[in-house]
C-alpha positions as CSV (number, residue, x, y, z in Angstrom):
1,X,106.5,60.6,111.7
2,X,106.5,64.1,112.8
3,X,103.2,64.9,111.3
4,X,101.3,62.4,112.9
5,X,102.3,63.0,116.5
6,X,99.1,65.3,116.9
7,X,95.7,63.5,117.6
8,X,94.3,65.2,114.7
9,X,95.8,66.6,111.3
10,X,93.3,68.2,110.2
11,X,91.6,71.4,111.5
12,X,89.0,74.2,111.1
13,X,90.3,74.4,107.4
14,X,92.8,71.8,106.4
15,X,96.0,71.3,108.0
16,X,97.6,74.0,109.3
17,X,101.1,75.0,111.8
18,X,104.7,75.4,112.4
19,X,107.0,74.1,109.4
20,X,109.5,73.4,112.1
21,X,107.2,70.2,113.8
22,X,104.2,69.9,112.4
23,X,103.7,70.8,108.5
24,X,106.8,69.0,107.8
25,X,108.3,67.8,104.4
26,X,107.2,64.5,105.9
27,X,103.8,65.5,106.3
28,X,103.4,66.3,102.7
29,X,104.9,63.0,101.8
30,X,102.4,61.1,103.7
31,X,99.3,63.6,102.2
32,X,100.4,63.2,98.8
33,X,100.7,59.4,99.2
34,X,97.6,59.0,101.2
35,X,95.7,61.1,98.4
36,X,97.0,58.8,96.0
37,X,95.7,55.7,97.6
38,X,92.1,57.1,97.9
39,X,92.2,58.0,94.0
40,X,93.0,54.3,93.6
41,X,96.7,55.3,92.5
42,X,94.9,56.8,89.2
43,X,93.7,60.2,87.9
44,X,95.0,63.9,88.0
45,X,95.8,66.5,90.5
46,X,96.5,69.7,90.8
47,X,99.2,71.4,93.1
48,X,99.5,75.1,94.2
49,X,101.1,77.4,96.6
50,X,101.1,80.6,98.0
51,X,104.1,82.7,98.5
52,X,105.4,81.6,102.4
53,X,108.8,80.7,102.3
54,X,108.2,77.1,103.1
55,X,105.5,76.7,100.3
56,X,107.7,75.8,97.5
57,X,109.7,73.1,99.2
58,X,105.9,71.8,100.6
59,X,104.7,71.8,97.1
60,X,107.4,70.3,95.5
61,X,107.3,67.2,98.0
62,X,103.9,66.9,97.5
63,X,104.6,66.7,93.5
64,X,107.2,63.4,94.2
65,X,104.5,61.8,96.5
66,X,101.9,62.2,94.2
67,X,103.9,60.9,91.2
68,X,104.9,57.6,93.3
69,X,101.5,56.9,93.6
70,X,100.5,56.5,90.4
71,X,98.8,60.1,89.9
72,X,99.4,62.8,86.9
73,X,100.1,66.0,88.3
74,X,100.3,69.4,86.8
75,X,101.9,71.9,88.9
76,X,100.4,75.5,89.4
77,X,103.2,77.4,91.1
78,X,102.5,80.7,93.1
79,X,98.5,81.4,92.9
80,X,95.7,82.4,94.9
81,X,93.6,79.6,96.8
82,X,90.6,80.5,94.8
83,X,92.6,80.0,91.4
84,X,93.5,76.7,92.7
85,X,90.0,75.7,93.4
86,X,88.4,77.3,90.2
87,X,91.1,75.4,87.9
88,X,91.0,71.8,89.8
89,X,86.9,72.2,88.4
90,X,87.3,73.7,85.2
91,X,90.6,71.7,84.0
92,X,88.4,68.6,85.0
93,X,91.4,67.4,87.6
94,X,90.2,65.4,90.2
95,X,91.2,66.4,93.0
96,X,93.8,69.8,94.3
97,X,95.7,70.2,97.0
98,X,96.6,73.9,98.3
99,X,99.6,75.0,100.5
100,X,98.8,77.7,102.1
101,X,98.5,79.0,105.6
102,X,96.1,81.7,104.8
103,X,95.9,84.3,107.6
104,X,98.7,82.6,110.3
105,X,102.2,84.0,110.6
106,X,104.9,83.2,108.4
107,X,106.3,80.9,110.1
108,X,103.6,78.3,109.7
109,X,102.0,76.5,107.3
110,X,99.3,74.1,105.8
111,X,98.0,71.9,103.1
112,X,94.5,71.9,101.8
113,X,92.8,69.2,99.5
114,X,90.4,70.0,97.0
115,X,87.5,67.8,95.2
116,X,87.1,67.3,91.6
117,X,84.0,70.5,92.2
118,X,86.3,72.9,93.6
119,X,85.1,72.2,97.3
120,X,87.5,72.1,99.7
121,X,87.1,68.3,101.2
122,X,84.3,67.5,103.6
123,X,85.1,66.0,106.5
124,X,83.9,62.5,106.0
125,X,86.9,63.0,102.9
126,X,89.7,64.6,105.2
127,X,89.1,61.9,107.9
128,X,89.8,59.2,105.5
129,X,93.4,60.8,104.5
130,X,93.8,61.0,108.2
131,X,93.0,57.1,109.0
132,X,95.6,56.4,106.1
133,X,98.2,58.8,107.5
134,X,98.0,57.7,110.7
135,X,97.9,54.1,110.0
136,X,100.0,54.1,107.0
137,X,97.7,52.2,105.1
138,X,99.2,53.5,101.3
139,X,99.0,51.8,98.4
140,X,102.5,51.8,96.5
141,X,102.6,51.5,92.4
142,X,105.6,50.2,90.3
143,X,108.0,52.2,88.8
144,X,106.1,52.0,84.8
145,X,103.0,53.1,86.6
146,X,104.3,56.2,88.1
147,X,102.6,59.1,87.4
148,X,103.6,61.8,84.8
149,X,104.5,66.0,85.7
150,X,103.3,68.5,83.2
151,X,102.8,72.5,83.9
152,X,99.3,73.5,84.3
153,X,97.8,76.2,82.4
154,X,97.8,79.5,83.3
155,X,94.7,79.5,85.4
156,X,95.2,82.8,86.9
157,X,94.3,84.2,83.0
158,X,91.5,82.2,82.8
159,X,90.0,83.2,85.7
160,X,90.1,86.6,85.3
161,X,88.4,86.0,81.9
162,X,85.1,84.0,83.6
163,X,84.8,86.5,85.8
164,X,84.9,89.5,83.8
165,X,82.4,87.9,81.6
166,X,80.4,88.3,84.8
167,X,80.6,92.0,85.8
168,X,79.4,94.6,84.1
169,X,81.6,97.9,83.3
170,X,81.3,100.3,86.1
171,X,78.8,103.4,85.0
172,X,81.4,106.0,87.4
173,X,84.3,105.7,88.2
174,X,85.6,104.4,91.6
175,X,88.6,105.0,93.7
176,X,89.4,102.0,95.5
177,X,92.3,101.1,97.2
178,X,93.2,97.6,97.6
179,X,95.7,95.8,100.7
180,X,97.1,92.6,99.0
181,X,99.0,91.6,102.6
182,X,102.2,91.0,100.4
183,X,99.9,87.9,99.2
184,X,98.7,85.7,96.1
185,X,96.0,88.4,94.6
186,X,98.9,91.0,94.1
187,X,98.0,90.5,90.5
188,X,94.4,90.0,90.8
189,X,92.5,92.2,92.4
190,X,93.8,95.3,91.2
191,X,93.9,94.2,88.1
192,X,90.2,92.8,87.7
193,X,89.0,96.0,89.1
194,X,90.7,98.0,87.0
195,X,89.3,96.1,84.2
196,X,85.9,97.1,85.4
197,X,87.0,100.7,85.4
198,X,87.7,101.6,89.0
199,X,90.8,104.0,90.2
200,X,92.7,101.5,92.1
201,X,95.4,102.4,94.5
202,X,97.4,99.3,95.3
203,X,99.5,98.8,98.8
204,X,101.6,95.4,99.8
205,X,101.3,94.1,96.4
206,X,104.6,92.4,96.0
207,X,104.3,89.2,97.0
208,X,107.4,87.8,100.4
209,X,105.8,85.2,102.5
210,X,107.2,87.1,105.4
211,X,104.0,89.7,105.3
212,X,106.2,92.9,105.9
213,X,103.2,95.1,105.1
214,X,101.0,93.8,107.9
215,X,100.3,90.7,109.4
216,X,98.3,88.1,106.9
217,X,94.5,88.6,108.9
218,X,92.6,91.1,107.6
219,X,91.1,91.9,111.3
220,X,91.1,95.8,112.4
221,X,94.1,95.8,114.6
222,X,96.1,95.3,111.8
223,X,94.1,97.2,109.3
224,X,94.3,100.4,111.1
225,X,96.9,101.9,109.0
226,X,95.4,100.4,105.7
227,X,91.9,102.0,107.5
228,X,94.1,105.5,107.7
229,X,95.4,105.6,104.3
230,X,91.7,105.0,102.7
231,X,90.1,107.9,104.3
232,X,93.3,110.5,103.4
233,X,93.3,109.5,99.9
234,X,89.2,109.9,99.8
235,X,88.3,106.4,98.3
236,X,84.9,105.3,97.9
237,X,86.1,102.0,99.1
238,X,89.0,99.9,101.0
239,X,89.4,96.1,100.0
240,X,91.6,93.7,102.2
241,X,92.7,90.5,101.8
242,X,94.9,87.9,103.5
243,X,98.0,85.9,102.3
244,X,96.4,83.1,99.8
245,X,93.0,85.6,98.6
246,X,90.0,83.6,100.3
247,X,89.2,86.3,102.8
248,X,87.7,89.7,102.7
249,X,87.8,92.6,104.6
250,X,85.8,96.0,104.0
251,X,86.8,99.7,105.0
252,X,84.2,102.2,103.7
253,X,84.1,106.1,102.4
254,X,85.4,107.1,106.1
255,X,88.2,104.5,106.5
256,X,85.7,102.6,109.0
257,X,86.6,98.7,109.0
258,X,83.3,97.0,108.6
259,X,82.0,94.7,110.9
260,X,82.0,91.4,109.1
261,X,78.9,90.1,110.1
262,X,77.4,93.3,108.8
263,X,79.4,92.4,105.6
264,X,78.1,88.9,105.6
265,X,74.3,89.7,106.4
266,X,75.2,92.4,103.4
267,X,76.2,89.3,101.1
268,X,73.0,87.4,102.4
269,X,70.5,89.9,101.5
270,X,72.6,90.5,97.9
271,X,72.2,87.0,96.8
272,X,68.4,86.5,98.4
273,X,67.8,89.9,96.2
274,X,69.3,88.2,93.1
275,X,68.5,84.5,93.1
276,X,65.4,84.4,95.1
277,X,64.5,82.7,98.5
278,X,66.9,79.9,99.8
279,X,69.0,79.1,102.4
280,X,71.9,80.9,104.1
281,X,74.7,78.9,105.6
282,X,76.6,80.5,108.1
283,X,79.0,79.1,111.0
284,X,78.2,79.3,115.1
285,X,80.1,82.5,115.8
286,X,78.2,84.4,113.6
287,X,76.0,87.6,114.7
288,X,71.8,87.3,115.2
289,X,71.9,90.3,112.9
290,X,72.2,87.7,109.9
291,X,68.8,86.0,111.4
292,X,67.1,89.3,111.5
293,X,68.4,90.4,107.4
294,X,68.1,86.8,106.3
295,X,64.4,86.6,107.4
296,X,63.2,89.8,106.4
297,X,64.7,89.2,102.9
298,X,62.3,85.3,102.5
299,X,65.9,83.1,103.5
300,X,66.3,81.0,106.2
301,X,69.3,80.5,108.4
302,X,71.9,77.7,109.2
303,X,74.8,77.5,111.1
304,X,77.6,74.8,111.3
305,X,80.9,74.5,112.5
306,X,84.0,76.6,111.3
307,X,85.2,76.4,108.5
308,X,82.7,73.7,107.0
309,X,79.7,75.7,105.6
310,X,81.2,74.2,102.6
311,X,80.4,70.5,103.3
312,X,76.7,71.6,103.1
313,X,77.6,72.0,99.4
314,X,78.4,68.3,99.4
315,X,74.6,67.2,99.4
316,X,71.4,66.4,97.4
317,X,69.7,69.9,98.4
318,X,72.3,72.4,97.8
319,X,71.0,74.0,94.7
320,X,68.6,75.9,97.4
321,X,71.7,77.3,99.4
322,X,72.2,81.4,98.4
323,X,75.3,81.6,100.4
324,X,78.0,79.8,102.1
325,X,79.8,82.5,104.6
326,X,82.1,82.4,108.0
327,X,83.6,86.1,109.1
328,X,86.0,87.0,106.0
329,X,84.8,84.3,103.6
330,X,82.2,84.3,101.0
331,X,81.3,81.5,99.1
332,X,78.6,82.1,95.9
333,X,77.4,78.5,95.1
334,X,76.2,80.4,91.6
335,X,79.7,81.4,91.1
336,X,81.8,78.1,92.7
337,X,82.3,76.0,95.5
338,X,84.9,77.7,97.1
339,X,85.6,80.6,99.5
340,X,86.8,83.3,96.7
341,X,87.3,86.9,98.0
342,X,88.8,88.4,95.0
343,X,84.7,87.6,93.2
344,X,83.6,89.0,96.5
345,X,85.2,92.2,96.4
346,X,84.1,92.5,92.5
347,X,80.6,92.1,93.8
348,X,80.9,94.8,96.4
349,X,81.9,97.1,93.6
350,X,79.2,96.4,91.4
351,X,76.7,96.9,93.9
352,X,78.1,99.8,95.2
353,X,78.5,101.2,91.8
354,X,74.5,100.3,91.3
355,X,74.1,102.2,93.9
356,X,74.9,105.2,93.0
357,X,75.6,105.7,96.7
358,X,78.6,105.5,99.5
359,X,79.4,102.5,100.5
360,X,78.6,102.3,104.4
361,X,74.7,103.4,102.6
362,X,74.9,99.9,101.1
363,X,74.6,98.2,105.2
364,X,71.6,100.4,106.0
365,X,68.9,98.4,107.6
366,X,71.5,95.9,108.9
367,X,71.6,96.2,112.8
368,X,74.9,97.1,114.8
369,X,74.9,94.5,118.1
370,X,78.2,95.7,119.4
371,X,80.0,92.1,120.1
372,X,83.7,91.3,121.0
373,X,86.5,88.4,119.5
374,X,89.2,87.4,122.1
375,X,91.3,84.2,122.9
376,X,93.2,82.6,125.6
377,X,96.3,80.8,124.7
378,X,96.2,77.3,125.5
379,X,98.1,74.2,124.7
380,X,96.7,71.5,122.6
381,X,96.8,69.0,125.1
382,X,94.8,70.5,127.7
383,X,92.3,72.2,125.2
384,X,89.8,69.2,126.0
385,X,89.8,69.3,129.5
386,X,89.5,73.1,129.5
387,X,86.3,72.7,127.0
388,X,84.3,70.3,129.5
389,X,84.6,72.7,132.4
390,X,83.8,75.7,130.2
391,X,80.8,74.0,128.8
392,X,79.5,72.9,132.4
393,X,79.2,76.0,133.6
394,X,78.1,77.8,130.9
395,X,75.4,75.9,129.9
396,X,74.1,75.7,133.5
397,X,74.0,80.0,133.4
398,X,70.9,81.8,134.6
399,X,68.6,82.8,131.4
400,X,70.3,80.2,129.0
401,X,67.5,80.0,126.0
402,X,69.4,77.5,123.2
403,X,72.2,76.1,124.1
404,X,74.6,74.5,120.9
405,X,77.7,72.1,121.0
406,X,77.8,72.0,117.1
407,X,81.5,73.4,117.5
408,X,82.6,74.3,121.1
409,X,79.7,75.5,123.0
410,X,77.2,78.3,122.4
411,X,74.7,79.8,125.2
412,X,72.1,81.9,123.9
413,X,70.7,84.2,126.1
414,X,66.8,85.5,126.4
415,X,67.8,88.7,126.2
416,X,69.8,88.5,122.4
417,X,72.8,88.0,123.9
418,X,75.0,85.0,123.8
419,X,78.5,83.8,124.4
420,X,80.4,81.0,122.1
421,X,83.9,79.4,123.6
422,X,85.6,77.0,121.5
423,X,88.9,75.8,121.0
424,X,90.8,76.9,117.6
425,X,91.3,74.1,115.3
426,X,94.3,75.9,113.6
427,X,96.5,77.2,116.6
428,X,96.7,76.4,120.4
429,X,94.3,79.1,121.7
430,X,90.7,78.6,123.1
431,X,88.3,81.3,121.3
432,X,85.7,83.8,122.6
433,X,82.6,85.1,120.8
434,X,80.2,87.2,123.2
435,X,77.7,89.8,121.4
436,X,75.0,91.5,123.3
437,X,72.0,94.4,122.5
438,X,73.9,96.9,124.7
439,X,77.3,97.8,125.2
440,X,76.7,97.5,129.4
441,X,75.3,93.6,128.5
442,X,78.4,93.2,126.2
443,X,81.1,94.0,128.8
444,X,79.3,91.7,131.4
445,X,79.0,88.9,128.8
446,X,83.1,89.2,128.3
447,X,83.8,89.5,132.1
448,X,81.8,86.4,132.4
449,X,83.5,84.3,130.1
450,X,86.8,85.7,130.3
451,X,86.9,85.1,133.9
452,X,85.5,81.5,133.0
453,X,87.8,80.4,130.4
454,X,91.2,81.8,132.7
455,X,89.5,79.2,135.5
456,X,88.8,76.5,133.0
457,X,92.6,76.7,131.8
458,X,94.3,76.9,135.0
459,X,92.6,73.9,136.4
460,X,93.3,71.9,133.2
461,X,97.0,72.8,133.6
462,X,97.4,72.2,137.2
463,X,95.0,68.4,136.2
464,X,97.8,67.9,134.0
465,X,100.7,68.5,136.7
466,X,99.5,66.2,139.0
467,X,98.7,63.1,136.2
468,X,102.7,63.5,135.7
């Protein structure tokens, strides 16, 4: 099996990679009929897809699978990630299961599975589907107890309904302009905030799973021209998403791309201000300038690994969680269980209309640590050696404070300053996270672990020539 040739299917979020040897029809096969044997062979799913070119061939595998096992599905077609999450909990399904890449390039792709809340799976859940995978432990029905294909409702409608029924008309009238990345909110975003009576200015809003707007990440390299074309047409406000409409990005009044830790810590204080003290999730690559807004607005702080704040969602004492966030993703446990960026974006709006201000006034009292994201490509196989040479020598650094292995390893440093290295869990690169108080302590924090992680790699690679 193709799909299983990897020590580990699933990743920071789902499964995720190249359609040509790793998300293969295969793959889907074995997802569809491992989900089927952990729902017993009974019960309903629901199946979406974004708009990659692979996605519908993905999808439609993933219907046959799910049929031989037993299970009803209803298929969703083209939709955003969020829509698939919001209609796998309101329809009553239980369970979902996404195709989507999100923000990698076209030429990959990925599968995410969804509980009966809306919350992606936990990992406890996704290592289960991965024991049965890899061991090809499924439980196979007869042909009379197949399961049945029907079309699901039109969830996209419905959605946009709930969430109107939470906004409130806009008191002026906004110019915004919104970057869909040729992706699933094409027809969402602009729309909704239209509804709520802002200007909008649309750009890459027809849908091609080949991105030929812009790359799918909404990160500021390839937002610059988006960045450009929000300051000459004088909006108040520039919204960006990526390919399947879980992540945000925000360019304010002057066509400057917000730093999204600033927008998360922004989030943070929002939802503290409107729900009262509780506790703010965050993952381990995340700025101290959350800590410092979280604090001073009665929350506490909590980081985990990427891409899980959602499994914190999965326990007895989530009703005190305000906020589950990760750079580009905002989930609103008072709104769903999901990462949804098209609500986030409506909630920006709001507040900045609220405001009665610009929108880079709404960050003020938010500090600005000036901080760098970089990575080293690396092949999967020698990520692991790499790590354990990185995390020797960085945690044995002069001034170390806290040191975290939660995901990768994070040194925090006495002075504010702290460097994370981890390896992706979604393409073969090893990650680097450095923030300091200073731009001087930031460059000598990314010389240091730059110069550590090129070290760590070559010796892992030239480890690996000599074990041949």
């Amino acid at each position: 099996m193709q799909g299983s040739q990897s020590p580990r299917l699933f990743g920071t979020a789902g499964i995720r990679g190249s359609v040509k040897d790793r998300v293969t029809e295969r793959l889907a096969l074995d997802l569809a009929r491992a989900m089927s044997t952990m729902l017993a062979n009974t019960g309903q799913v629901i199946v979406g897809s974004d708009y990659r070119t692979s996605s519908a061939e993905l999808r439609v595998t993933l219907l046959g699978g799910l049929l031989g096992g037993g299970l009803d599905v209803l298929d969703a077609g083209f939709l955003s990630t969020p829509i698939l999450a919001f209609g796998v909990r309101t329809s009553g399904a239980d369970s979902g299961i996404m195709v989507t890449a999100s923000h990698n390039p076209p030429e990959d792709n990925g599968m995410k599975c969804y509980s009966h809340q809306g919350r992606e799976y936990v990992p406890e859940e996704e290592q289960l589907l991965e024991e049965l995978i890899c061991q090809h432990q499924f439980t196979d029905v007869s042909w009379d107890r197949m399961g049945t294909l029907g079309r699901a409702p039109d969830l996209t409608d419905l959605y946009v309904e709930r969430l109107m029924d939470l906004m409130q008309p806009l008191r002026r009238r906004l110019r915004v302009v919104v970057d869909c990345a040729n992706g699933t909110t094409y027809n969402l975003t602009p729309l909704i905030l239209s509804k709520m009576g802002c200007e909008v200015i649309s750009l890459n809003a027809q849908p091609d799973g080949r991105f030929p707007g812009r790359p799918a990440e909404p990160n500021p390299t390839n937002l610059v021209e988006t960045c450009r074309f929000v300051r000459s047409v004088g909006a108040d406000l520039g919204i960006a998403h990526d390919g399947d409409g879980d992540r945000l990005a925000l360019i304010d009044e002057k066509g400057r791309y917000v730093n999204n830790d600033t927008l998360l810590a922004f989030f943070a204080r929002l939802l503290l201000t409107e729900n009262g003290s509780g506790r703010i999730i965050t993952t381990i690559d995340t700025s101290s300038r959350i800590d410092k807004v979280v604090i001073s607005s009665g929350g506490t702080v909590e980081r985990t690994r990427l891409g899980k704040t959602h499994a914190m969602l999965n326990r007895e004492d989530r009703e005190t969680v305000r906020l589950c966030c990760e750079p580009w993703k905002i989930i609103d446990p008072a709104w769903g269980f999901w990462g949804d960026a098209i609500y986030a974006a409506c909630k920006v709006v709001q507040a900045l209309d609220l405001s009665k201000g610009v929108v880079s006034a709404l960050f003020r009292g938010i500090p600005d640590y000036p901080q760098e994201r970089f990575f080293f490509r690396c092949p999967d196989h020698l990520k692991d050696a790499a790590m354990t040479n990185v995390s020797n020598v960085l945690t044995s650094e002069k001034g170390v404070r806290d040191v975290s292995k939660l995901d990768g390893v994070r040194v925090d440093f006495g002075d504010g300053g702290w460097i994370l290295i981890r390896k992706s869990g979604t393409e073969p690169k090893i990650r680097v996270y450095c923030e300091g108080r200073s731009p001087a302590r930031l460059r000598q924090l990314v010389r240091k672990s730059s110069g550590l992680v090129k070290k760590s790699i070559g010796a892992a690679q030239r480890a690996s020539m000599r074990s041949r």
